[in-house]
N, C-alpha and C positions, 0 to 999 in steps of 0.2 A: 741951390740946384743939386748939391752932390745927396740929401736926400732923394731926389726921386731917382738919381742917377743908379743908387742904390738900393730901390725898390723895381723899378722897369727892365734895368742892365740882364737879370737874370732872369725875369720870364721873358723880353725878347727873343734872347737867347735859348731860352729851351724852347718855344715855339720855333723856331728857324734853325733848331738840330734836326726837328724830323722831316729837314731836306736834305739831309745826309747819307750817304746807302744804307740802306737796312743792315748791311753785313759789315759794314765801314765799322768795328769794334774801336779798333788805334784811332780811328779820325776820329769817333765820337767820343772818345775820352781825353783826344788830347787838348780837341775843343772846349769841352767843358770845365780840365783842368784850367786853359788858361778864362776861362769867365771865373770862375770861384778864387783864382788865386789874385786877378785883376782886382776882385770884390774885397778881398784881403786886405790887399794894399791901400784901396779906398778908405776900409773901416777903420782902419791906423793911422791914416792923417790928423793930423792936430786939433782936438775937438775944437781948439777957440776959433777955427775956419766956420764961418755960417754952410750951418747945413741944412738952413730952414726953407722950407719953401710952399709957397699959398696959393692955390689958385681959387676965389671965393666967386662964386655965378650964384650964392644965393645962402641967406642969415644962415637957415637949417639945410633948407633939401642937398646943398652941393657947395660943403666947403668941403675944398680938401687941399689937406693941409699936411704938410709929410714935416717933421724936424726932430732930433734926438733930443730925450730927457740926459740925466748921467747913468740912469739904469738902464733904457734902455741901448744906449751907446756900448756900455757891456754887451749885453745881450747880443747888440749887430755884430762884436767884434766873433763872440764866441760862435755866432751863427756860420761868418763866412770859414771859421778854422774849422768848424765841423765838417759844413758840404766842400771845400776842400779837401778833406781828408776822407769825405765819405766818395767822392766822386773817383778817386785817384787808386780806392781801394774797391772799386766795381769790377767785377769778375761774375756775371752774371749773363746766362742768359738773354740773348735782345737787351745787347749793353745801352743800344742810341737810347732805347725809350727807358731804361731807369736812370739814366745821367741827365736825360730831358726832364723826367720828372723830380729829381734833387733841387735841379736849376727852379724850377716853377715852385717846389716846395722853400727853396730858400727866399724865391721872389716876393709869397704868398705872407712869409715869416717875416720877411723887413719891410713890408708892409703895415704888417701889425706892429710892430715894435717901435716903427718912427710915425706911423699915425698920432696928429694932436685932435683930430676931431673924432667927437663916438660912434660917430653912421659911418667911418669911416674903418675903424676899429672891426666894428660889428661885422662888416663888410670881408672884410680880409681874415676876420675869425674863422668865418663858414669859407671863404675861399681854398685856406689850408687845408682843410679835410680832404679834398679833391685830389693831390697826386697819390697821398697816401690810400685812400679806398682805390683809386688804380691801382698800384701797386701791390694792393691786397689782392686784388683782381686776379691780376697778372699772375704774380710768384705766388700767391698765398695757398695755403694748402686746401683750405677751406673756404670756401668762398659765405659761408655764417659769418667766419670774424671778421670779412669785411665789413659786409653787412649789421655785426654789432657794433663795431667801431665806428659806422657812420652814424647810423640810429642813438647812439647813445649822448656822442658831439651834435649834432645837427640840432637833435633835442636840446642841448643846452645853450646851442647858438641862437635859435629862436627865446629862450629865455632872454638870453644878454638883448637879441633885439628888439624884443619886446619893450624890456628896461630902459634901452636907450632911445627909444619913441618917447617910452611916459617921463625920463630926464628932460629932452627936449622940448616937449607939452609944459611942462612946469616951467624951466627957466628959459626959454627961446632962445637956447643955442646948445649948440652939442660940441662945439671947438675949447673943449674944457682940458683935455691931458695935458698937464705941465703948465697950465697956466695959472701962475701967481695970483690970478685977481680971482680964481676960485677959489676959497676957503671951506667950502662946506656949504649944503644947502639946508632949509629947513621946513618943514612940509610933514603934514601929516601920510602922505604917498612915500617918503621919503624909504622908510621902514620895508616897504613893500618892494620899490625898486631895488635896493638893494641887495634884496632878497634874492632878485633877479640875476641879478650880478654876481653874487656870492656862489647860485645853485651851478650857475653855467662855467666858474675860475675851481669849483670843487670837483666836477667833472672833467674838465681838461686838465688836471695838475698830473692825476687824480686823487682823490682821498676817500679811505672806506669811509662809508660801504659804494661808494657807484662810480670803485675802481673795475669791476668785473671785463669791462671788455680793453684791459691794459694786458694782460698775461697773455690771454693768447694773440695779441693784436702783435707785442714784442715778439713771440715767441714763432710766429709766423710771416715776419714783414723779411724780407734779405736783408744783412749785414748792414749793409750802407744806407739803405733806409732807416731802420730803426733804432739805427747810430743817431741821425739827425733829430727823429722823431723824438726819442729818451732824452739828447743832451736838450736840445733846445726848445721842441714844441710843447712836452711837458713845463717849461718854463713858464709858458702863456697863462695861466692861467694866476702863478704865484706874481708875475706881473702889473696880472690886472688888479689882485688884491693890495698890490703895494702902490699903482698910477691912479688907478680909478674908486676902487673901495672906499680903504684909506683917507687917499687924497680929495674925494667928495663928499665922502659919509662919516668925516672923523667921529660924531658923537655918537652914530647911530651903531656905527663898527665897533665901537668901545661896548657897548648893549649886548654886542655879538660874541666878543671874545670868549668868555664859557665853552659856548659849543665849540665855537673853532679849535680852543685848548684840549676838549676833552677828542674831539675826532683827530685831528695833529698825534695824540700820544698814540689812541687807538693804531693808527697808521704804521707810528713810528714800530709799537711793538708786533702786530701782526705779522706787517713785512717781513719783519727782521727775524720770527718766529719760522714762518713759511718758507721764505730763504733754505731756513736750517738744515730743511729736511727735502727739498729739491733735488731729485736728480739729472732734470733736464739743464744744461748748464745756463742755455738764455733765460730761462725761466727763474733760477739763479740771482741775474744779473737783474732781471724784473721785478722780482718780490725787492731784491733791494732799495732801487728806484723809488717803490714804494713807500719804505720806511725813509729812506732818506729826503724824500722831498713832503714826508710828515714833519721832519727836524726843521726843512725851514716853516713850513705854516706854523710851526709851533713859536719860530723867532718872530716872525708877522702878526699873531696873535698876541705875541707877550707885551706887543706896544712900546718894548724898553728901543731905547736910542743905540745901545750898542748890538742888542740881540738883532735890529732892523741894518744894521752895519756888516754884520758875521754872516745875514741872510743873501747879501750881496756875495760876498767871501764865498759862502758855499753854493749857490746859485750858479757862478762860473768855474766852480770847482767840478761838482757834479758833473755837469755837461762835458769837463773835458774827462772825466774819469771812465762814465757811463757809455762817449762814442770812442775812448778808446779800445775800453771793454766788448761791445759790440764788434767791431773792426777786426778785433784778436780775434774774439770767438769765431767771426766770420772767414777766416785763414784756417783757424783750428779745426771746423768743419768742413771747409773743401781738402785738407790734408786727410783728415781722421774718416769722413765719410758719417758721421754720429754728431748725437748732440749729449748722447747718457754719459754721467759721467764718472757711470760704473764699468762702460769700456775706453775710456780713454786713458792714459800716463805715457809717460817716457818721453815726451816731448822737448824734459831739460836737456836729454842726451842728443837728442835728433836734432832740436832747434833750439840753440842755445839762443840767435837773437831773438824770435818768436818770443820766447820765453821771458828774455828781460823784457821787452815791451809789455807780458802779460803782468809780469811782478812789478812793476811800477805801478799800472794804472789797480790793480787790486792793495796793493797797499795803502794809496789813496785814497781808494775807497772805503779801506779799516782805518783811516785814519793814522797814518805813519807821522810820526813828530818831522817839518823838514818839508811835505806835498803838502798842495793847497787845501785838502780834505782836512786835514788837523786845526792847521789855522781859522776857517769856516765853524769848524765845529765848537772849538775853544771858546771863541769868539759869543758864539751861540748861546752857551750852556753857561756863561760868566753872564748875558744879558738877562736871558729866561730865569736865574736865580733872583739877580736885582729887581726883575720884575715883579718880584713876589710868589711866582712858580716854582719854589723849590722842591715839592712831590713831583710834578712837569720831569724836573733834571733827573730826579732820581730815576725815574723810568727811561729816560733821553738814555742816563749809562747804561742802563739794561741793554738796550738796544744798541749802544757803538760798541760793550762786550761780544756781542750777540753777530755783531756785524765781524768781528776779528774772523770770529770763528765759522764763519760761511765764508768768508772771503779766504782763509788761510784752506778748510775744506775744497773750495773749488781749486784755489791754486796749485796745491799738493797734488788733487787728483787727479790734473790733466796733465803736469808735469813732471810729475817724479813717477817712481815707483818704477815697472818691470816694461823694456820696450815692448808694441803692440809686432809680433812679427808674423802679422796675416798681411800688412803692408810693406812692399817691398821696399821701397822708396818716399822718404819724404824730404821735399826739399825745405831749408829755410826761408827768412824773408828773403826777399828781391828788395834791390835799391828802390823800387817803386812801394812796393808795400810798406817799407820802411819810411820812405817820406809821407805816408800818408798819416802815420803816426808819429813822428814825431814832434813836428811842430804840437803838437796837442800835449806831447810828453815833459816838452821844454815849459810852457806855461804851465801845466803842473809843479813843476820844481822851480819855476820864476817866484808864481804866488805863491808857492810857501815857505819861501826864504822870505818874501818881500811885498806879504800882502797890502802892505799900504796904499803899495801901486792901485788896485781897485778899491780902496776907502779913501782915496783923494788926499791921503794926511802926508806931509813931506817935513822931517826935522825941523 
């Protein structure tokens, strides 16, 4: 039961925030903080506690079936420390309705993630899309990139359910995630669905080329939105490649690896190119993302046991690096007024904790020996060689060089240099802004003393 406790808990919940006063900001954050932080302490219970749960009214049309893999048990941990810390750090505008829709986007997200059946999956795919195209709605500046970001997902959610119609046509049943007694199917359809699968998990990752509605999506969602959407919903998609791909189409996925390697580098180096030369700072933070979630399609391509190991390591790494980043920038903006990060600096001087918070989670994300970002990547680039991809790595180093130096760029720019004094007054963090990052800050520096923790391995 505590699966579904932890898919319902939080869209109850943000459906029954918007009986709260419209103007009620404190009541409806304080709400929401304790649902996300209740979800926390859920996702931390003891996996060997049963968290499966089934309610079956029919073979195909309606199982549904809610229970954690070990990845995605990851993933619900990293979900709840996200919208926790994205909820806690809302300062926006009509606070009820973006804390109501975190709550529905985290509900929407542990849905997908402890889903064992695929009409189930498929289901809670396209549901996701929804607080986020709100949210675009709402804060966005443009209402096109809402509009791309749904057009583009939606499109690829009809892909995936398409695939998981012609899955269930072939073998009469769709309650396949995690279960041991799938091994792989074999079917000349096989090739095709997969296909299905693959076009819809390259679109939600994303991977060039049919990244295009990720930059301006990031670059225009608020802070605490696109904190969750980077660390975690981007996940969705490297997910599905590792539960369902993988784990249904092993020989046909083996077939596939070529492209996926060659688009993986593409990714890894574009981003990281892009990056370089940014001066919007979320945008920054977003070409990053890019390149960095090419490094793990590249570990999930390489088929090696460790590079599939490292892809976990940096899968929970990412997410906590990307919504910490998000969160700072999102402070660094209501202080600064800008997002260029050709007027911003001085920020060491004014806000010195600010500051460390933003120098952790960018270090992490060049990969600092020590944070979980090194570990991950180590991990990665030791499997991707034994793979056989050793031109792969060589360009992989291009790119974590490539990453020092936009992440040390952005750091530098916003922080040092000469104070801005057209503003009179900037405060530091607040004890609230501070716990909204830190627990994110702490498991950075957990998993990289002690990644084991998330590879299951104990002396």
């Amino acid at each position: 039961m505590l699966a579904l406790v932890i898919v319902l808990l939080p869209l109850v919940a943000g459906a029954l925030l918007f009986l709260v006063p419209r103007d009620d900001a404190r009541l409806s954050k304080s709400v929401g903080a304790l649902v996300a932080a209740t979800l926390v302490v859920l996702a931390f219970i003891e996996r060997s506690q049963s968290w499966t749960w089934r309610w079956l009214t029919h073979p195909f049309i309606a199982n549904i079936h809610f229970g954690p893999t070990y990845l995605s048990y990851w993933l619900v941990v990293l979900l709840t420390l996200c919208t926790f810390g994205a909820v806690l750090s809302t300062n926006v505008s009509r606070t009820r309705s973006m804390v109501a829709a975190l709550l529905l986007l985290e509900g929407t997200m542990a849905g997908l993630f402890l889903a064992r059946d695929l009409l189930v999956f498929a289901l809670f795919w396209d549901a996701m899309l929804l607080p986020v195209f709100f949210a675009l709605l709402s804060w966005g500046e443009n209402p096109a990139t809402a509009w791309r970001f749904f057009i583009y997902n939606f499109a690829g959610g009809l892909l995936l359910l398409l695939a998981v119609a012609a899955f269930g046509a072939l073998t009469g049943t769709t309650d396949v995630i995690g279960n041991p007694a799938y091994h792989g199917i074999v079917s000349p359809w096989a090739p095709w669905i997969l296909a299905g699968f693959a076009v819809a998990f390259l679109v939600k990752t994303p991977v060039w080329p049919l990244h295009t509605w990720m930059p301006p999506t990031y670059e225009a969602t608020p802070a605490p939105m696109v904190a969750v959407v980077s660390a975690v919903q981007s996940k969705a998609g490297l997910y599905g490649f590792l539960a369902i791909a993988l784990a249904l189409f092993p020989s046909y996925f083996s077939a596939e690896v070529p492209v996926l390697v060659i688009l993986a580098v593409i990714s890894l180096l574009y981003g990281a190119f892009i990056a370089l030369v940014q001066q919007n700072v979320k945008l920054i933070v977003a070409y990053s993302s890019l390149s960095h979630l090419g490094l793990i399609l590249l570990a999930i391509a390489s088929l090696d046991p460790i590079a599939l190991r490292g892809a976990l390591v940096y899968i929970v790494a990412h997410g906590l690096f990307s919504a910490t980043l998000f969160i700072v920038l999102g402070y660094v903006e209501e202080r600064e007024a800008t997002r260029s990060l050709a007027h911003l600096g001085g920020l060491g001087w004014t806000n010195p904790r600010l500051t460390g918070a933003f120098c952790v989670a960018a270090l992490a994300a060049l990969g600092l020996p020590g944070l979980a970002g090194f570990a991950g990547e180590l991990v990665i680039l030791i499997g991707v060689y034994q793979g056989g991809y050793a031109w792969a790595v060589i360009l992989a180093l291009v790119a974590i060089v490539t990453a020092a130096a936009y992440m040390l760029r952005l750091l530098q720019g916003a922080t040092q240099g000469p104070v801005r004094t057209d503003i009179p007054m900037r405060r530091d963090l607040t004890w609230l802004e501070g716990a909204a990052v830190a627990p994110l800050l702490f498991a950075l520096l957990y998993f990289g003393v002690y990644p084991n923790a998330l590879l299951g391995l104990h002396p």
